[in-house]
Backbone as a ProteinNet text record, in pm:
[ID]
protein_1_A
[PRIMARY]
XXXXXXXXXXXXXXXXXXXXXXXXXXXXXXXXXXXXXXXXXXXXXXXXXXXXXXXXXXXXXXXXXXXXXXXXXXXXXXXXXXXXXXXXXXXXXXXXXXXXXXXXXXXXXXXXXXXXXXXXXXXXXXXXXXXXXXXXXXXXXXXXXXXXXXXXXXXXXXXXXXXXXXXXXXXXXXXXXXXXXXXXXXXXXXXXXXXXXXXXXXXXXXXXXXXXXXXXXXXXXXXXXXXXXXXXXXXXXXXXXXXXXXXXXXXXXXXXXXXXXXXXXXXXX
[TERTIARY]
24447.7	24371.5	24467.9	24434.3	24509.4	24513.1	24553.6	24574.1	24617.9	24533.9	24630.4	24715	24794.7	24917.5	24898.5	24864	24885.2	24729.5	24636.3	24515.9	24527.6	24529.8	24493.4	24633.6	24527.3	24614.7	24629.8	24717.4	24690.8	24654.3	24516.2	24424.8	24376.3	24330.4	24285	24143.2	24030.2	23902.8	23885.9	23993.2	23959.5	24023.5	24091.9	24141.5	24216.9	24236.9	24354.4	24389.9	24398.3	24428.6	24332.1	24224.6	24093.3	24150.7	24106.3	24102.6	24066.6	24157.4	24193.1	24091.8	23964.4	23902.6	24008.1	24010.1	24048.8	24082	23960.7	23941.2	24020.8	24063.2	24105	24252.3	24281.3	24437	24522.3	24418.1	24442.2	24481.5	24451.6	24441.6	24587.2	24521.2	24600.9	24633.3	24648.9	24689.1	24595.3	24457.1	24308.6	24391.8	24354.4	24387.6	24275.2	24305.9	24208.5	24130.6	23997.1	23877	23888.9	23837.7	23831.8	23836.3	23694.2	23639.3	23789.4	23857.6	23958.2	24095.2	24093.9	24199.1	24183.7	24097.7	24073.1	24067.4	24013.6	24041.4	24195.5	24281.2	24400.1	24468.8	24456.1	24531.6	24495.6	24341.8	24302.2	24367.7	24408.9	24441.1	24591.7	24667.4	24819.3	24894.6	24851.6	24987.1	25041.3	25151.9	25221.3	25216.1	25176.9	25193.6	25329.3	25379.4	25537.3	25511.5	25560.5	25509.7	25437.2	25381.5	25301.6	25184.5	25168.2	25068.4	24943.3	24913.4	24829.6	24793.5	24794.3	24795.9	24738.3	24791.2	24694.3	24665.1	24575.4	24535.8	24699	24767.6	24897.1	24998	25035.1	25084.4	25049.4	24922	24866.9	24884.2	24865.2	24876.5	25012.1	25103.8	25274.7	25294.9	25239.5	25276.4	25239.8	25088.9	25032.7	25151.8	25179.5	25290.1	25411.2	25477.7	25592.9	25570.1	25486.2	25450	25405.5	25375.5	25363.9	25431.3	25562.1	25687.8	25715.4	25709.9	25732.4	25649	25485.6	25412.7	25298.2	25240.6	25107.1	24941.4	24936	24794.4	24663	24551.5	24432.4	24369.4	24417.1	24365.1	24375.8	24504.3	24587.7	24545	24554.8	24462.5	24339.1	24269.7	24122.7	24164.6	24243.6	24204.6	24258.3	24373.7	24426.1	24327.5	24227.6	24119	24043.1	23988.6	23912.4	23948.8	24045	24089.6	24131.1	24142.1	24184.9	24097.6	23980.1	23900.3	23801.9	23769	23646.2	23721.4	23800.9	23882.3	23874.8	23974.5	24011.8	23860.2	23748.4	23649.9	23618.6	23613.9	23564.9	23668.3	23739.4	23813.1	23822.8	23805.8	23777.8	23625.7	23548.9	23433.3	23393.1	23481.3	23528.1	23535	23641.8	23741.7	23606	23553.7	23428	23330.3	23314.4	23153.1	23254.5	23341.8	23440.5	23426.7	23480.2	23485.9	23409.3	23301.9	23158.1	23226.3	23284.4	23287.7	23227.7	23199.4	23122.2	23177.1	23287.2	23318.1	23306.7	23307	23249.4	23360.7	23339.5	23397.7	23453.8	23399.3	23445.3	23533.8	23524	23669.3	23803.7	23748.2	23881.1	23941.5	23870.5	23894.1	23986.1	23978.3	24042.3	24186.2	24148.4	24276	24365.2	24324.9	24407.3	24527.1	24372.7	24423.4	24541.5	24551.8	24622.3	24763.9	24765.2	24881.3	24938.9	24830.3	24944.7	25025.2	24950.7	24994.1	25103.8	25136.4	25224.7	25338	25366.1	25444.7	25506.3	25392.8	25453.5	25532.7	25536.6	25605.1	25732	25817.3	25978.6	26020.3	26187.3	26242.5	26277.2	26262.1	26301.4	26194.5	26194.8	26105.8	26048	26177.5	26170.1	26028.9	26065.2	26004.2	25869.3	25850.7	25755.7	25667.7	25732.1	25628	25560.6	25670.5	25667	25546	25528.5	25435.6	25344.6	25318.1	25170.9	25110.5	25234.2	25229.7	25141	25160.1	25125.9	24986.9	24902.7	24801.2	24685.9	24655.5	24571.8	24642.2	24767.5	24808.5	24767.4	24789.9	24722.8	24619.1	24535	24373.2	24383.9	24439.9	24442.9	24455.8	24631	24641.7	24584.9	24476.3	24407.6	24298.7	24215	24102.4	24156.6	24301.7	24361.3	24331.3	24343.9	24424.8	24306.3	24196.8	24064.1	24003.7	24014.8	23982	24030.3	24150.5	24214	24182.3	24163.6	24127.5	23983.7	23922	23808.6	23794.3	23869.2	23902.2	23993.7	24047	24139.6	24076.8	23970.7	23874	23896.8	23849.5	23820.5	23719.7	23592.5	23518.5	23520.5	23514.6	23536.9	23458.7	23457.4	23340.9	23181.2	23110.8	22996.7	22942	23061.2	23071.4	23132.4	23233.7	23338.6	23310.7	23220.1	23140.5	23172.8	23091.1	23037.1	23169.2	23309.8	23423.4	23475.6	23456.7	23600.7	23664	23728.6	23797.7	23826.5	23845.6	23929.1	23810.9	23711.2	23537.1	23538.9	23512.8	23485.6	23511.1	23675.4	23776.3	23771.9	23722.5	23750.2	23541.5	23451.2	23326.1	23310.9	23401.1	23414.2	23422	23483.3	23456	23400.3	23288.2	23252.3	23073.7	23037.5	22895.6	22829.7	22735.4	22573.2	22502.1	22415.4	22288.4	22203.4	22080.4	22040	22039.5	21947.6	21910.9	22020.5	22181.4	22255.8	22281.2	22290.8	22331.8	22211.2	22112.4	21992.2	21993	22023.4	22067.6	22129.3	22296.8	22436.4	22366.9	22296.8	22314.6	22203.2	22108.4	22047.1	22151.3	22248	22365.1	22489.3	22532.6	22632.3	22621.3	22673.9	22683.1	22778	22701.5	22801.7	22878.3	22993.1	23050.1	23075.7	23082.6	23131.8	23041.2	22928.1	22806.2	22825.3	22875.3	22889.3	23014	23150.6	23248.4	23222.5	23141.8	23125	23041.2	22981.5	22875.6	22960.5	23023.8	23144.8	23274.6	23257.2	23347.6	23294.8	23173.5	23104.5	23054.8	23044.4	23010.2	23159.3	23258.8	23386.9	23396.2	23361.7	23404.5	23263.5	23186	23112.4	23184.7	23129.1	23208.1	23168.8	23262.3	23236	23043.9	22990.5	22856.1	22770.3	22826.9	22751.6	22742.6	22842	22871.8	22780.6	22751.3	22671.5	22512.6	22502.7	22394	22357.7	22419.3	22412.1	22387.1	22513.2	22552.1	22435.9	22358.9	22265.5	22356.2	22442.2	22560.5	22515.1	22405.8	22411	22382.7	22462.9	22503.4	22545.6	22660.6	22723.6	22888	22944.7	23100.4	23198.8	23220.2	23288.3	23149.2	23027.5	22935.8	22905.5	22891.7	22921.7	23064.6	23162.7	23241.1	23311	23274	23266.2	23174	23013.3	22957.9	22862.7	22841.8	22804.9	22627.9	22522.7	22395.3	22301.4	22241.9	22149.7	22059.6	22000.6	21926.2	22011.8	22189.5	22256	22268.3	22306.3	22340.8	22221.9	22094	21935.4	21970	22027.8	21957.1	22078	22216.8	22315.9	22258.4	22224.6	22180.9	22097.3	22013.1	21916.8	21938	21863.8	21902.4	21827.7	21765.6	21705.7	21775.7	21809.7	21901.4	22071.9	22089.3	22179.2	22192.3	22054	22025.9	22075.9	21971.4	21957.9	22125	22174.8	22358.3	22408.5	22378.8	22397.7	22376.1	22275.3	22204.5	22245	22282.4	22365.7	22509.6	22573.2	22719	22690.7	22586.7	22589.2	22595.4	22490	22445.8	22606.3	22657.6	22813.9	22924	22943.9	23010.1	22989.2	22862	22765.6	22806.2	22764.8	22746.1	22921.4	23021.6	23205.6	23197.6	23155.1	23256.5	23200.4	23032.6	22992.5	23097.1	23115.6	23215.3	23357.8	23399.5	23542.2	23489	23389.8	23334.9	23383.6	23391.7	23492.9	23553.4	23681.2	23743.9	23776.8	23791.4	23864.2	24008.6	24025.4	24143.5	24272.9	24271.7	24379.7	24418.1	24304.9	24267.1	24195.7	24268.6	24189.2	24156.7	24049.7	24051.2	24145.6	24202.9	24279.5	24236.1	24123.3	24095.9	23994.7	23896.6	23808.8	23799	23701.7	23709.6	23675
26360.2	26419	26471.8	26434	26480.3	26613	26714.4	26879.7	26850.1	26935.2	26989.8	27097.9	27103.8	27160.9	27269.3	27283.3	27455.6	27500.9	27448.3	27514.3	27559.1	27459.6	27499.9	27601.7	27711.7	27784.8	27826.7	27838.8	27867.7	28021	27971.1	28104.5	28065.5	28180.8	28213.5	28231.1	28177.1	28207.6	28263.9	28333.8	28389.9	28308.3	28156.7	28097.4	28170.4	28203	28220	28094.5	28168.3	28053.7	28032.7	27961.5	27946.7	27889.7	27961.8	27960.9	27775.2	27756.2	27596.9	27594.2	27482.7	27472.6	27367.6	27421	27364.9	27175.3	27157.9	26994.7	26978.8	26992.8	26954.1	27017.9	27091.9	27161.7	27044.9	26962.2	26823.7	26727.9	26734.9	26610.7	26499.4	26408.9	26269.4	26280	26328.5	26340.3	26253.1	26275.5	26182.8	26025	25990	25865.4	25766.1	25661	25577.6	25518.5	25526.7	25466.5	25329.2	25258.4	25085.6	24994.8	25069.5	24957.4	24992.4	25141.5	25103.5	25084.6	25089.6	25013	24858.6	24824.4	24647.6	24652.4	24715.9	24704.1	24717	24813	24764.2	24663.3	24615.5	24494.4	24353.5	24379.5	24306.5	24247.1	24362.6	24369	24328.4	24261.8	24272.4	24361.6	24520.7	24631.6	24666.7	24663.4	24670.6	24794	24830.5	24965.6	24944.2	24893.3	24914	24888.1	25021.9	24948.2	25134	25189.1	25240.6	25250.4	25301.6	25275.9	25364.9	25495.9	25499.6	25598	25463.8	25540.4	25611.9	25669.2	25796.8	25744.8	25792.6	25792.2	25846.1	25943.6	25933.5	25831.3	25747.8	25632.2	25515.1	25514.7	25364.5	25404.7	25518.3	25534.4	25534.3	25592.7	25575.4	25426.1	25365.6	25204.3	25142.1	25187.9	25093.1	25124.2	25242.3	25303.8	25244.1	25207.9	25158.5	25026.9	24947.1	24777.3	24781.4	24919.1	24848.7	24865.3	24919.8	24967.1	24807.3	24730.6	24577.4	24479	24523.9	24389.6	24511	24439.6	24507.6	24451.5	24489	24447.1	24538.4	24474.3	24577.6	24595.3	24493	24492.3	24619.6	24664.2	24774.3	24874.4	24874.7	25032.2	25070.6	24972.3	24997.9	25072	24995.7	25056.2	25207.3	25230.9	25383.3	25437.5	25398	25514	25511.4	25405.1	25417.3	25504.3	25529.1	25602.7	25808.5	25756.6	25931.6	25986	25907.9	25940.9	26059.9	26058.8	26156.6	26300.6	26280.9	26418.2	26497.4	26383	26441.7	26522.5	26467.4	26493.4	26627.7	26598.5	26767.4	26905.7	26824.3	26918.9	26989.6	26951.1	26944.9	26980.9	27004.1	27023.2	27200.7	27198.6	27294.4	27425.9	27366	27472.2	27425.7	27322.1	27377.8	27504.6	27444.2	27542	27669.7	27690.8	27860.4	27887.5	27876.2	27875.9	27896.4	27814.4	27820.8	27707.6	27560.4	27525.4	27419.1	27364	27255.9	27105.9	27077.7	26987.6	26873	26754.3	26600.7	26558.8	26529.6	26540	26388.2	26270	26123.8	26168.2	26213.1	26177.5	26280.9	26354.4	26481.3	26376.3	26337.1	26226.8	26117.6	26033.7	25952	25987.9	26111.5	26150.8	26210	26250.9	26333.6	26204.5	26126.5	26009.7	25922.3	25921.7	25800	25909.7	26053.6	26091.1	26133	26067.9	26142.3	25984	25871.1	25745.8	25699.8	25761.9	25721.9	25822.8	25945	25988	25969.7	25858.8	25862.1	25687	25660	25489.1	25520.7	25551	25595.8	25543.9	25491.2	25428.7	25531.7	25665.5	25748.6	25763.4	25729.8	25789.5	25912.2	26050	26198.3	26229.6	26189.1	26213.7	26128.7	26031.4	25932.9	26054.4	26089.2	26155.4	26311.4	26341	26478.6	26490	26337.2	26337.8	26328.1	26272.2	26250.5	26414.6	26453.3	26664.2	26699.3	26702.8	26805.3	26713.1	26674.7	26632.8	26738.5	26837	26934.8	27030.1	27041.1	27168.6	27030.5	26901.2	26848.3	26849.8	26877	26900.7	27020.2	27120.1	27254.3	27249.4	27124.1	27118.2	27102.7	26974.1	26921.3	26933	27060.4	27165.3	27236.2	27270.6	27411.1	27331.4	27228.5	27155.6	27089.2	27099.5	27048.7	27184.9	27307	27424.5	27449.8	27439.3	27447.8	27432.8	27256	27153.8	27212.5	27297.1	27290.6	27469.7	27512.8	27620.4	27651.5	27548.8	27501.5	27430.9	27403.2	27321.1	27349.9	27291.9	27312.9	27236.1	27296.1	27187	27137.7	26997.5	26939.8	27028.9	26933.8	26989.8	26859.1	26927.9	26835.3	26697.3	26659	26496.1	26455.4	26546.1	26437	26427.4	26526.8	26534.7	26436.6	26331	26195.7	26094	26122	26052.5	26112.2	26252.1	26308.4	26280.7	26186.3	26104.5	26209.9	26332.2	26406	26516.6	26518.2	26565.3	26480.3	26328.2	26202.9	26219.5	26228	26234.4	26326.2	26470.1	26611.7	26576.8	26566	26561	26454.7	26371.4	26244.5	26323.5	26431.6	26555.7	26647.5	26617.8	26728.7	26702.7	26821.5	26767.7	26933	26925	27065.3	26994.1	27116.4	27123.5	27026.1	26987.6	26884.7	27014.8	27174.1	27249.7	27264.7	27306.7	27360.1	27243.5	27153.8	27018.3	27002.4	27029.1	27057.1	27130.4	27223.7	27354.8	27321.8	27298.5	27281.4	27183.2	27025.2	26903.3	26978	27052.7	27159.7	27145.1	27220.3	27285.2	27184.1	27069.8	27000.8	26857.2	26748.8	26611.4	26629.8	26481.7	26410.9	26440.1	26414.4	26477.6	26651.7	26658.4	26808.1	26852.5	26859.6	26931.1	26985.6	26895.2	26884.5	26958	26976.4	27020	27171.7	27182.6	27328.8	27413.8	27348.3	27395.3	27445.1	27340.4	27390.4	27481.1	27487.3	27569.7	27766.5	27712.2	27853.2	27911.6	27803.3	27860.5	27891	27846.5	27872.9	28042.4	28098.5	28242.4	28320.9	28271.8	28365.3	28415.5	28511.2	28551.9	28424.9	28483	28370.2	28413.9	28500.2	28477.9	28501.7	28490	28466.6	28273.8	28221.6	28087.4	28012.7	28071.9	28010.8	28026.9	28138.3	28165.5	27993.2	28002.5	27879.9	27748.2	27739.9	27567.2	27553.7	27669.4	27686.8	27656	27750.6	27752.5	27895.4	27980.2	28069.3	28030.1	28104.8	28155.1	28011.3	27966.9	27880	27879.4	27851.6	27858.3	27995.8	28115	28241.4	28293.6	28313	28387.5	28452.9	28304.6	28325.5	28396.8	28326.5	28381.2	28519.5	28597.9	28729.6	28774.5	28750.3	28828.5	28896.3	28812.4	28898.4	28877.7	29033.3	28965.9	28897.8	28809.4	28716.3	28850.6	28920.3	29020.7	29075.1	29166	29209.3	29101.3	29003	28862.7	28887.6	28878.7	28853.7	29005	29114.3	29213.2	29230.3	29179.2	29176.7	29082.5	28985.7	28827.5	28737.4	28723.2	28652.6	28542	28419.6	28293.7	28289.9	28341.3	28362	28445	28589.4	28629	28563.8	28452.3	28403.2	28266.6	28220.9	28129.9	28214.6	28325.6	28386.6	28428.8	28450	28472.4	28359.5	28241.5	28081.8	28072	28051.7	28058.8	28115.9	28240.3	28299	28259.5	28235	28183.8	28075	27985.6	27859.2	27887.7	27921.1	27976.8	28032.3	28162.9	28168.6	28073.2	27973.2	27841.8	27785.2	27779.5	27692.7	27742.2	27869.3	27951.7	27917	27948.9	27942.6	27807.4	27712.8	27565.8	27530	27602.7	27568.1	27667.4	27756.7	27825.6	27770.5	27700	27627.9	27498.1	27445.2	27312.1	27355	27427.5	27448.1	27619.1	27589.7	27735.1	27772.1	27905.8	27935	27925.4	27901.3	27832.6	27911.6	28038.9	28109.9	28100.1	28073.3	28048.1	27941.8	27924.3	27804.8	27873.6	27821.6	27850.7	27770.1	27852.9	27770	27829.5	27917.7	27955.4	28023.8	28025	28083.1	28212.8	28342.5	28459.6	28487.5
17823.3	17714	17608.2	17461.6	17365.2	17337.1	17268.1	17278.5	17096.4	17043.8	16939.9	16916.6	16941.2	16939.4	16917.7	16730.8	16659.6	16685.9	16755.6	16807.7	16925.1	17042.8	17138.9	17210.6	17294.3	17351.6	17482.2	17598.5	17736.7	17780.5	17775	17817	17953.8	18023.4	18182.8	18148.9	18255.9	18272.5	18417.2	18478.9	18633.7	18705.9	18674.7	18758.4	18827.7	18993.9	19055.3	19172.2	19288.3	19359.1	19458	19440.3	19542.6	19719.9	19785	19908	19928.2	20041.9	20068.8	20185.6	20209.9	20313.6	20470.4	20540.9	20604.2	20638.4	20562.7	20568.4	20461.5	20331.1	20239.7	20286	20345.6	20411.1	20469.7	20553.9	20585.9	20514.8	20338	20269	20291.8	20300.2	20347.4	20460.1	20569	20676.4	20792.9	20723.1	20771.2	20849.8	20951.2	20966.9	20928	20865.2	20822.1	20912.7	20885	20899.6	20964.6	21076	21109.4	20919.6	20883.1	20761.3	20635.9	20632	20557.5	20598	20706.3	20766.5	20739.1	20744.3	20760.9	20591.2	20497.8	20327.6	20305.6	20326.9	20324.6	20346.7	20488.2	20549.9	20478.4	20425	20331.7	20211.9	20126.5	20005.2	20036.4	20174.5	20186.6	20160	20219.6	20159	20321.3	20285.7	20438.6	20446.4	20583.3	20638	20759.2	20768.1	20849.9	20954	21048.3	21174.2	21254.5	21193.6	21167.8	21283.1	21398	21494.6	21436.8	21366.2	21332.6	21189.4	21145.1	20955.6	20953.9	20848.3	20707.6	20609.1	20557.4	20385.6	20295.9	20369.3	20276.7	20359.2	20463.7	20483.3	20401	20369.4	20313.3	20134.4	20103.8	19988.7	19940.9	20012.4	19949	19960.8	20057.3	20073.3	19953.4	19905.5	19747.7	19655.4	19662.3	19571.9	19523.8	19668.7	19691.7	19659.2	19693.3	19655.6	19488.4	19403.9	19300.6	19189.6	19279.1	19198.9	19179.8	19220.6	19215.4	19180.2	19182.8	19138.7	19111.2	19005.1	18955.7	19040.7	19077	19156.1	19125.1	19080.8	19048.5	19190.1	19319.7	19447.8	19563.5	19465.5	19575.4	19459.9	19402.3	19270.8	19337.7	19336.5	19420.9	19563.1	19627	19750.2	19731.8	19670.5	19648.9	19591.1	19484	19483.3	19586.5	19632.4	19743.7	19867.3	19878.7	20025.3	19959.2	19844.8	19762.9	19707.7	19643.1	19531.4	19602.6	19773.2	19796.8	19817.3	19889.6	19886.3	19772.4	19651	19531.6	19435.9	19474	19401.7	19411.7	19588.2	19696.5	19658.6	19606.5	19590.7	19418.5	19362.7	19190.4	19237.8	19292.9	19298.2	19296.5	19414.9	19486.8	19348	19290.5	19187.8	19071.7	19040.3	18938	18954.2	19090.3	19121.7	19135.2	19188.8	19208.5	19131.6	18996.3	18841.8	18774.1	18826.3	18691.3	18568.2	18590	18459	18450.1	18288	18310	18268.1	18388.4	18411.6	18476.7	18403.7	18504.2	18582.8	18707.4	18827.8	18809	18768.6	18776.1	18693.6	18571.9	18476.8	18509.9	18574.2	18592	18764.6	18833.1	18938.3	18907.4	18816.2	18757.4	18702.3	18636.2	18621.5	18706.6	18807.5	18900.2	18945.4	19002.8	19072.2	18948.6	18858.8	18786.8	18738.2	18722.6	18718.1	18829.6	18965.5	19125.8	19149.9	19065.5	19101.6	19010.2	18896.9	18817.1	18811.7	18921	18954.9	19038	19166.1	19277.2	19291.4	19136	19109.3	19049	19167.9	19162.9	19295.4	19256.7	19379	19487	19458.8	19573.4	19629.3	19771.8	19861.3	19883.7	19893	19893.3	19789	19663.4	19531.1	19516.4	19626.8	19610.2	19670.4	19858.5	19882.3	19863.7	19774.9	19720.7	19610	19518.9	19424.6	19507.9	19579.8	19679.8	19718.6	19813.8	19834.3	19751.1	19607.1	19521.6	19418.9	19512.2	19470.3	19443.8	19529.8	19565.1	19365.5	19387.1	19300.9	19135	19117.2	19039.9	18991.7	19059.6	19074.8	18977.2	19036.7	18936	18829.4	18786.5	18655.1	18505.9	18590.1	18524.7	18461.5	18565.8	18531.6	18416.4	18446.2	18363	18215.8	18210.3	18133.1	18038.3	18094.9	18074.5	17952	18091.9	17989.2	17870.2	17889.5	17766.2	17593.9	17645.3	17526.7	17475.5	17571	17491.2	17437.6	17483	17451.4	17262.4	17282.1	17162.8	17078.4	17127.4	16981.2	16872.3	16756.5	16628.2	16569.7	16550	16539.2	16361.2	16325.2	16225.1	16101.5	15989.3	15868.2	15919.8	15927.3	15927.3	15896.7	15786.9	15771.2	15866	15903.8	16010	16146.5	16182.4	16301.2	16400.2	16332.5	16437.9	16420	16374.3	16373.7	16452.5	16534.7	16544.3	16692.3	16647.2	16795.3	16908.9	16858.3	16970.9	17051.8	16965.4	16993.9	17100.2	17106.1	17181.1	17266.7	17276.3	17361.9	17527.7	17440.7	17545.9	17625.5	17489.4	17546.7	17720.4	17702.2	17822.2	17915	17927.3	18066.8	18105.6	17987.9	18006.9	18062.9	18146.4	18195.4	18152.2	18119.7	18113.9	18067.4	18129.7	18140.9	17995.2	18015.6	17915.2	17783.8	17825.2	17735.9	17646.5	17732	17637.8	17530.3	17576.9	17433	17360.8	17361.2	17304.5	17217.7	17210.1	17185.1	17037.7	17107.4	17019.6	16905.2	16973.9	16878.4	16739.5	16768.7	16653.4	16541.4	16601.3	16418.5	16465.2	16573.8	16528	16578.2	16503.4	16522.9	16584.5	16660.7	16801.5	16852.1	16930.4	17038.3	17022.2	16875.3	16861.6	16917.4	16971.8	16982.3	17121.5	17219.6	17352	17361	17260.8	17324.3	17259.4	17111.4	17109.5	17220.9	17256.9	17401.8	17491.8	17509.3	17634.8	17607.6	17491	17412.5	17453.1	17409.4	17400	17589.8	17646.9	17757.6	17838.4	17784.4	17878.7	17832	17684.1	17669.4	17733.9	17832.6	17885.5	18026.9	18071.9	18175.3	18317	18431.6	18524.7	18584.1	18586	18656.9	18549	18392	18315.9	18272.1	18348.4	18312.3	18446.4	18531.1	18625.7	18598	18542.9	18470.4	18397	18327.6	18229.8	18261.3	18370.7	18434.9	18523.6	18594.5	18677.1	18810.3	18797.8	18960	19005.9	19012.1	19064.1	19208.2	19303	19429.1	19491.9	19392.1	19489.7	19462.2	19443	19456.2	19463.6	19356.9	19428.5	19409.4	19379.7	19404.7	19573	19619.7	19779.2	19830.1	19774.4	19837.3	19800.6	19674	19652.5	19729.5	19775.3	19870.6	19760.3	19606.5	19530.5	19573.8	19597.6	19595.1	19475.1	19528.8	19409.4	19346.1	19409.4	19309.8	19189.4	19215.4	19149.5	19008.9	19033.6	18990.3	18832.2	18908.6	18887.7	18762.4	18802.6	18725	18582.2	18639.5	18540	18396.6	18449.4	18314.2	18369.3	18312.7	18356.7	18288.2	18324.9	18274.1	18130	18062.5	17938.3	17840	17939.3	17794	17779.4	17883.5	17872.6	17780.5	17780.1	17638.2	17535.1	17499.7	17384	17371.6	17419.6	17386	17359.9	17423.1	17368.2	17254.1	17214.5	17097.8	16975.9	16989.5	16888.9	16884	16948.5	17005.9	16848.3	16923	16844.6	16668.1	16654.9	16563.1	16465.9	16510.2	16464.2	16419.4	16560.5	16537.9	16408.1	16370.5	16305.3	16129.1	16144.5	15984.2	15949.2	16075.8	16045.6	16022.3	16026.9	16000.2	15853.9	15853.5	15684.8	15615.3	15671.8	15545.3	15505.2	15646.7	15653.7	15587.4	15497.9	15439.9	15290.7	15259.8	15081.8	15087.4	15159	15149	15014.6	15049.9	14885.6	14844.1	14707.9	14697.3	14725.1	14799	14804.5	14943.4	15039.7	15211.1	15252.3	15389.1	15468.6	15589	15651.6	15783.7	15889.4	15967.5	16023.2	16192.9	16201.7	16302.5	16326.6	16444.2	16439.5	16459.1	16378.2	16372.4	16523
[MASK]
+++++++++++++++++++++++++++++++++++++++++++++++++++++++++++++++++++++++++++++++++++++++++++++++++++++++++++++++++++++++++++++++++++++++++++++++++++++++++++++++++++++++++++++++++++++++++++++++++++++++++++++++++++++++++++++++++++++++++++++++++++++++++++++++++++++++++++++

């Protein structure tokens, strides 16, 4: 994902370090399945001599074979054997979070920068990139927030051009209301990333409010009760704070549509 530079900035939404479920503590360690054992051997990726693979044996092997030949046969199977973990796990750190992120495209990416780190002739470093798949996952959320945090949304003509609107919206997933909402005061993709713009500066159980994540990811695991939850924000006056959010966005970019000639906007109030 592209970043603009003199906008975007590295800000925190509560991220710390979410508690590792035991199954994912495991990741790659899983020994493969009969049906993907037999998809590997399929696709010709040597597993050595190997009596009983892992998902990280078969995956450093695609690795290592395509430091030498490009195959879309052995790509497949490396998502196929990484992609459910990687999801459960990006899933995991959404719902903790409260954000409203699409799980296929932050997936894809995890997966294509753990695979283009781990296409080096050193082994150590091959399997060291594989290691730090789980702490990838993080990056990429961080990295997700960010961009939309760093927005700038265009002038109203440029709306429905703005490649980098396009770009960040591809990850982004809510609710039908909130884009309902946004597409009111903005064209095309901007509409979707100011949404997500505006729901990242709500707090975290005001953002579940929203995504409709109440009492599932740290809700549970703070221990917080659904009544408390219920009496802090309700899912209505959490529109009506949407709503105005929008509304603000909306009145700032018409004013950033003919600044005055002594000032530009170069940021939002």
């Amino acid at each position: 994902m592209a970043v603009r530079p003199a906008v975007a900035q590295s800000r925190t939404i509560g991220m710390g370090s979410p508690r590792v479920s035991s199954r994912l503590a495991q990741f790659g360690e899983r020994p493969l399945r009969p049906d993907e054992l037999e998809t590997v051997l399929a696709a010709g990726i040597d597993l050595g001599r190997s009596t009983q693979p892992t998902v990280a044996t078969a995956s450093l092997a695609i690795a290592r074979e395509l430091m030498s030949v490009e195959s879309s046969s052995r790509l497949f199977v490396y998502c196929r054997l990484n992609r459910d973990e990687v999801a459960a796990h990006l899933v995991d750190l959404r719902d903790r979070f409260a954000l409203p992120l699409r799980i296929d495209a932050a997936t894809a990416e995890v997966l294509s920068q753990t695979l283009d780190a781990m296409r080096t002739p050193h082994e150590a470093a091959r399997q060291a990139a594989f290691g730090c798949l789980r702490r990838r996952c993080s990056q990429v959320v961080r990295t997700f927030v960010d961009e939309c945090r760093g927005f700038v949304p265009a002038i109203s003509s440029e709306q429905h051009a703005d490649s980098l609107a396009s770009a960040i919206a591809d990850w982004i997933e809510l609710p039908k209301e909130l884009s309902l909402i946004a597409a009111a005061a903005f064209g095309g993709a901007t509409a979707e990333v100011v949404a997500a713009q505006i729901v990242l500066e709500f707090s975290q159980r005001d953002r579940r409010q929203l995504l409709g994540l109440a009492g599932r990811g740290a809700v549970a695991h703070s221990r917080v009760h659904a009544g408390s939850v219920a009496d802090l924000l309700s899912r209505h006056s959490s529109l009506d704070r949407f709503r105005v959010e929008v509304a603000h966005v909306a009145a700032w970019v018409r004013a950033c549509a003919v600044p005055p000639e002594s000032t530009t906007c170069r940021s939002r109030p």
